[in-house]
DSSP file (Angstrom, degrees, kcal/mol; ACC not computed):
  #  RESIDUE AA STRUCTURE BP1 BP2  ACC     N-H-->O    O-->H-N    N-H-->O    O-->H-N    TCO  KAPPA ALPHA  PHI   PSI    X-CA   Y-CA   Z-CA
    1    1 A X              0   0    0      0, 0.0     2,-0.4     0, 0.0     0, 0.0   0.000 360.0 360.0 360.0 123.1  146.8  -11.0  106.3
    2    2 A X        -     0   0    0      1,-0.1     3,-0.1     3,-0.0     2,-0.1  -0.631 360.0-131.7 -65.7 116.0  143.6   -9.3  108.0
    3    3 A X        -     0   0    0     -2,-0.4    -1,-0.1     1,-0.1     3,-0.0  -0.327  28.6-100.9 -57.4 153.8  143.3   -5.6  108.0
    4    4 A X        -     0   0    0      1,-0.1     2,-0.6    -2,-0.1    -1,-0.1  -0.352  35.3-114.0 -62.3 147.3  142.4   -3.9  111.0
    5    5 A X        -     0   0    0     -3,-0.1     2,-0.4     2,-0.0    -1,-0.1  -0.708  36.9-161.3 -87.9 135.2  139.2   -3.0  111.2
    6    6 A X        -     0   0    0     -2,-0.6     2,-0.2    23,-0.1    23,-0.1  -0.926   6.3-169.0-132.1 144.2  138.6    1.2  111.2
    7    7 A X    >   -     0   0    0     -2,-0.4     3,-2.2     1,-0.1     2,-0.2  -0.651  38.5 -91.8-113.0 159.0  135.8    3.4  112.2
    8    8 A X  T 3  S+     0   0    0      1,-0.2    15,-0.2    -2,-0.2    -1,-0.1  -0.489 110.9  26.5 -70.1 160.9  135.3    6.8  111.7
    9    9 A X  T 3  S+     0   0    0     13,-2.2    -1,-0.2     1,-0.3     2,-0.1   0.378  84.4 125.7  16.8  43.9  136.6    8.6  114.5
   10   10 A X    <   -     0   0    0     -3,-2.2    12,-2.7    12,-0.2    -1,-0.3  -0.291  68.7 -84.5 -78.8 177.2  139.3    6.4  115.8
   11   11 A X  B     +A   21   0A   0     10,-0.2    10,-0.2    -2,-0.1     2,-0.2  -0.544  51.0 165.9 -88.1 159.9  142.8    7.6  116.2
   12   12 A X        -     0   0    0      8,-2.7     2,-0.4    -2,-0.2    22,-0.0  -0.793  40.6-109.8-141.9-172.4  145.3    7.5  113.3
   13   13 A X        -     0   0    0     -2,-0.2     2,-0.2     6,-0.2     6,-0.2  -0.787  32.7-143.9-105.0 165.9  148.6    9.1  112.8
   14   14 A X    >   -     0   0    0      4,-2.1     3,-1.5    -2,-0.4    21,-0.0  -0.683  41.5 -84.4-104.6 162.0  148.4   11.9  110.1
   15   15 A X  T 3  S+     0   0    0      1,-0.3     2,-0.3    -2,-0.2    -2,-0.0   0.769 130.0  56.3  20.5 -79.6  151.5   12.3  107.6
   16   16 A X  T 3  S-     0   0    0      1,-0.2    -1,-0.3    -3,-0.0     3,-0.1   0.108 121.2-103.9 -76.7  17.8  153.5   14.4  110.1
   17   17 A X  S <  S+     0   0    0     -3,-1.5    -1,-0.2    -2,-0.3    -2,-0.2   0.537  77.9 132.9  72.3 -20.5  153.3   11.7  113.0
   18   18 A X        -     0   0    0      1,-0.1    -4,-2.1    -5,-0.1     2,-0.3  -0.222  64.7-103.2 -60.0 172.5  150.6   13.5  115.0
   19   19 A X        +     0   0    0     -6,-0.2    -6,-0.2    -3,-0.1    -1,-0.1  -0.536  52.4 156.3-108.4  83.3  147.7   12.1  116.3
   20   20 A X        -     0   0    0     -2,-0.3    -8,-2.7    -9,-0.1     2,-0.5   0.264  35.6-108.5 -87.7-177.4  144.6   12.8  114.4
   21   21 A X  E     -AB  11  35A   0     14,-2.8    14,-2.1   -10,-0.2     2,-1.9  -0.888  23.3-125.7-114.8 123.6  140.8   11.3  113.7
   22   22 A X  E     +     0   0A   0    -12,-2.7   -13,-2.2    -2,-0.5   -12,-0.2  -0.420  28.7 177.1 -84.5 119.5  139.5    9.6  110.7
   23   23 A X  E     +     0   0A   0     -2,-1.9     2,-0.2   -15,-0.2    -1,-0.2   0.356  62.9  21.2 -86.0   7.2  136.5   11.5  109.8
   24   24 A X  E     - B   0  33A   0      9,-1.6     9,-1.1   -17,-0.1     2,-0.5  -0.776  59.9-155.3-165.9 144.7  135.9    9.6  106.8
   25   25 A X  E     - B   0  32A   0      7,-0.3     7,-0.3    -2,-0.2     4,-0.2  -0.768  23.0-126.8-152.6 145.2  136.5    6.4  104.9
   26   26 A X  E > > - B   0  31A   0      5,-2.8     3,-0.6    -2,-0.5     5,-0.5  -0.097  31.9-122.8 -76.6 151.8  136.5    5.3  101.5
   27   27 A X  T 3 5S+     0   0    0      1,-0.3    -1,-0.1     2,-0.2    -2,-0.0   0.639 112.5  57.6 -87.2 -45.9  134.0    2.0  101.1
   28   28 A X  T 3 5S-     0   0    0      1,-0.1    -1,-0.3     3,-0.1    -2,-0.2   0.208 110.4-131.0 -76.4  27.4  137.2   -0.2   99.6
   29   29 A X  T < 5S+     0   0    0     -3,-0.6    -2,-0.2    -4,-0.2    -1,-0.1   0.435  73.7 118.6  48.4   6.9  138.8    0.7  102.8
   30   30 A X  T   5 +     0   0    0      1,-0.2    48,-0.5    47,-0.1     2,-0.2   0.357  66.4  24.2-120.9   5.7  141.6    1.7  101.0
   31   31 A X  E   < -BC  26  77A   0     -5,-0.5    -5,-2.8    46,-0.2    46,-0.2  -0.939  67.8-163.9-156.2 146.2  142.1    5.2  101.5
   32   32 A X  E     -BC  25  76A   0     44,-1.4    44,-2.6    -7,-0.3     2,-0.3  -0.621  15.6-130.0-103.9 162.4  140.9    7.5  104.9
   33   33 A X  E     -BC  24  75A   0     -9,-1.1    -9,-1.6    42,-0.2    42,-0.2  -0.922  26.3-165.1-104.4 164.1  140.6   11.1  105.7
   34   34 A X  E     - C   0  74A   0     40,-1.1    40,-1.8    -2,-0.3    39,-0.5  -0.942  14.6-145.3 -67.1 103.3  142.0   12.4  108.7
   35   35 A X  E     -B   21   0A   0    -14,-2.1   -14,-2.8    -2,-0.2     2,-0.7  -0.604  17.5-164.9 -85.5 127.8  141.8   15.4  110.8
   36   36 A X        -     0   0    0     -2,-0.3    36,-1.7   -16,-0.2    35,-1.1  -0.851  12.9-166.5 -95.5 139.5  144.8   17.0  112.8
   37   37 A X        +     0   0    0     -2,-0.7     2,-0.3    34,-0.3    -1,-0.1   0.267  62.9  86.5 -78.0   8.5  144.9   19.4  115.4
   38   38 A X  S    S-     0   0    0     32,-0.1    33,-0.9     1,-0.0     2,-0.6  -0.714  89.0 -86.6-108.3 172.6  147.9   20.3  115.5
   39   39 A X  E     -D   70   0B   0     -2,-0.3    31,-0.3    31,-0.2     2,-0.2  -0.755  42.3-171.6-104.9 112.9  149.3   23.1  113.2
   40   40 A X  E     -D   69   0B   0     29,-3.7    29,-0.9    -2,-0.6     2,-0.8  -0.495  33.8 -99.3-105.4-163.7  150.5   22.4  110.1
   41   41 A X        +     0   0    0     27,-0.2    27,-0.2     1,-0.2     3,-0.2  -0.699  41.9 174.2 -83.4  79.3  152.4   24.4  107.4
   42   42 A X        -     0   0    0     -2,-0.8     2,-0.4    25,-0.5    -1,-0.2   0.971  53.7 -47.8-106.5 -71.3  149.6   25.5  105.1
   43   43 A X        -     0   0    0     24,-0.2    24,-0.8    22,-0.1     2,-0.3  -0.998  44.2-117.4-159.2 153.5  151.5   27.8  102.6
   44   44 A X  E     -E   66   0C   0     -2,-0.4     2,-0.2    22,-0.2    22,-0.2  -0.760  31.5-172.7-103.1 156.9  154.2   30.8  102.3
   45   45 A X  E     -E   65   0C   0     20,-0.6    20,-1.6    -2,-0.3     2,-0.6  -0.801  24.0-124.3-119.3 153.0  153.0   33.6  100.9
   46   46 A X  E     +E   64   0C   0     -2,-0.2     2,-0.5    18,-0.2    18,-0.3  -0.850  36.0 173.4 -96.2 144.5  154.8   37.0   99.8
   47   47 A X  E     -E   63   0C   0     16,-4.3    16,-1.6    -2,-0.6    -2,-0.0  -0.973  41.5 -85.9-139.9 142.8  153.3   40.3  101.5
   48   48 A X  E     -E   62   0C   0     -2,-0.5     2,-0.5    14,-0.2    14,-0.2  -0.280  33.1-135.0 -60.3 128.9  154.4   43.7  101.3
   49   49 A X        -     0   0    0     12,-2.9     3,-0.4     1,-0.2    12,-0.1  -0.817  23.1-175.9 -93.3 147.9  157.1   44.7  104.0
   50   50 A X  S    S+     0   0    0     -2,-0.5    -1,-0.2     1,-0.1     4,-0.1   0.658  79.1  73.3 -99.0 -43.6  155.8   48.3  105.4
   51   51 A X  S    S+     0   0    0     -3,-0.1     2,-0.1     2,-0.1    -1,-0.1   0.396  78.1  83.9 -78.4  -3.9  158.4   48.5  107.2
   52   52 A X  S    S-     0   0    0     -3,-0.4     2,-0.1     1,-0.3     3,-0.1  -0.343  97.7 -93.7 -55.9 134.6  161.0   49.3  104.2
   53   53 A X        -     0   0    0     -2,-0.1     8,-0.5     1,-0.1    -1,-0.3  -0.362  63.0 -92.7 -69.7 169.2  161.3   52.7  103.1
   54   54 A X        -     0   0    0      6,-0.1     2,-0.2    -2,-0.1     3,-0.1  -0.319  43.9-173.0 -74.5 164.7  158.4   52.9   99.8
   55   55 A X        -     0   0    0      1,-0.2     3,-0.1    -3,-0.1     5,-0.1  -0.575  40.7 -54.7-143.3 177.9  159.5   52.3   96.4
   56   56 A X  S >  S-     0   0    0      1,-0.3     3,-2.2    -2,-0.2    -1,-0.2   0.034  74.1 -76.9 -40.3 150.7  157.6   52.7   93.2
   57   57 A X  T 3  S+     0   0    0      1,-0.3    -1,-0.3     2,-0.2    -3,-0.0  -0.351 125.4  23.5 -68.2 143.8  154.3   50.9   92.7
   58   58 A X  T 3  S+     0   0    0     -3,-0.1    -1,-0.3     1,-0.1    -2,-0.1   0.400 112.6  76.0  62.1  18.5  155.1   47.4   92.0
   59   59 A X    <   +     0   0    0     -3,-2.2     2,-0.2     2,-0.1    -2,-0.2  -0.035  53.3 131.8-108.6  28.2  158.4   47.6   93.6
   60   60 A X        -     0   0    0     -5,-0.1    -6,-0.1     1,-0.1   -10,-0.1  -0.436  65.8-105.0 -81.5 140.4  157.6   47.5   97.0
   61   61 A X        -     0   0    0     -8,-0.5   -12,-2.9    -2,-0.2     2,-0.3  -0.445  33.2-145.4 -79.0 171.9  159.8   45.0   98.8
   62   62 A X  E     -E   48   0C   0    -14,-0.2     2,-0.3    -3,-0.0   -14,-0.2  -0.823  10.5-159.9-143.3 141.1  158.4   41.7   99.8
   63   63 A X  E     -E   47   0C   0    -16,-1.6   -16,-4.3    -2,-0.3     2,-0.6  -0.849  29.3-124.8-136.8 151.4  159.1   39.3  102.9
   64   64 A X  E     -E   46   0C   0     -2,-0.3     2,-0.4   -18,-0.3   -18,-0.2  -0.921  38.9-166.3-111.7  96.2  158.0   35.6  102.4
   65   65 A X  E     -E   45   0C   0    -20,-1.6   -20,-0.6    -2,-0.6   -22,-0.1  -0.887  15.5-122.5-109.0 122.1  155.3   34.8  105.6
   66   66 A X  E     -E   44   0C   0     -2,-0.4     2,-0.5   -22,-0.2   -22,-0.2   0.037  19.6-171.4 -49.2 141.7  154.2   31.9  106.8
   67   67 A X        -     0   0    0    -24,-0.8   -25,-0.5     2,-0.0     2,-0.4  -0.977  13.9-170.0-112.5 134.6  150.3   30.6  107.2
   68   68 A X        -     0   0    0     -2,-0.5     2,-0.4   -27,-0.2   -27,-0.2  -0.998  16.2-128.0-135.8 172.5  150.0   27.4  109.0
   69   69 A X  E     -D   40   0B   0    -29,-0.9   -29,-3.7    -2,-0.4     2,-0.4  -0.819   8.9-153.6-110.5 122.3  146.6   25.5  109.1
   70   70 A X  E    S+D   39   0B   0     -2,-0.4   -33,-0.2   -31,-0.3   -31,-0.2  -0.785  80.8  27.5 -65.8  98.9  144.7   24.2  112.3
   71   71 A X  S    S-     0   0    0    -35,-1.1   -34,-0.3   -33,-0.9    -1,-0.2   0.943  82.1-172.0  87.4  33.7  142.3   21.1  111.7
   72   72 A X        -     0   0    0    -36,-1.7   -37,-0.2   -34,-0.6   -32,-0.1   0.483  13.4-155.4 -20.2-111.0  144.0   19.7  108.8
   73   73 A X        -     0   0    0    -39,-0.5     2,-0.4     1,-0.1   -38,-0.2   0.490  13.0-177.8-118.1 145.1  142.5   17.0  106.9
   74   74 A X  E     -C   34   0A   0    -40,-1.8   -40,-1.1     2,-0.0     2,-0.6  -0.841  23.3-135.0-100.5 146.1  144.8   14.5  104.8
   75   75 A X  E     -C   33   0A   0     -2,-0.4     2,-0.3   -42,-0.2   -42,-0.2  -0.924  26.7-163.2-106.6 148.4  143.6   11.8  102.8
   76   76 A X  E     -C   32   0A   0    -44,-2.6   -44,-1.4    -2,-0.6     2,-0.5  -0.816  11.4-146.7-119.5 148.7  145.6    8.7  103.4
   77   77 A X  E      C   31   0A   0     -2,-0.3   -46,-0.2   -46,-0.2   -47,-0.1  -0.976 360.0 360.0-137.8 123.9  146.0    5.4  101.4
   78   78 A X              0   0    0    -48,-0.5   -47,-0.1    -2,-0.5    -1,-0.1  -0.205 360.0 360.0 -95.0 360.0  146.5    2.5  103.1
């Protein structure tokens, strides 16, 4: 079976089913990168809530907030 042939900055799908562009790929063809544009989930974090009356240093309470990431890129193997 023949692989397709792929250029950098055709479409692909990224991980999450969007539709991103490979901006790079490896010489054995056998793995790509992709960028999305779409917003992924990049990492939760804990951060001090303010909004809590204060506690003692290193017992201030903590709320779990999300980051998510713009311009992804995945590498994919294929």
């Amino acid at each position: 079976m023949r692989r397709m042939e792929l250029k950098v900055g055709d479409s692909f799908k990224c991980p999450k089913g969007h539709e991103a562009t490979i901006v790079w790929i490896h010489k054995d063809e056998k793995v790509v990168a992709v960028r999305c544009p779409q917003k992924h989930l990049g990492k939760v974090r804990k951060v001090a809530d303010h909004t809590k009356p204060t506690l003692r240093y290193r017992h201030q309470p903590r709320t779990e907030e999300q980051t998510y990431l713009k311009n992804l890129v995945f590498l994919i193997e294929i």
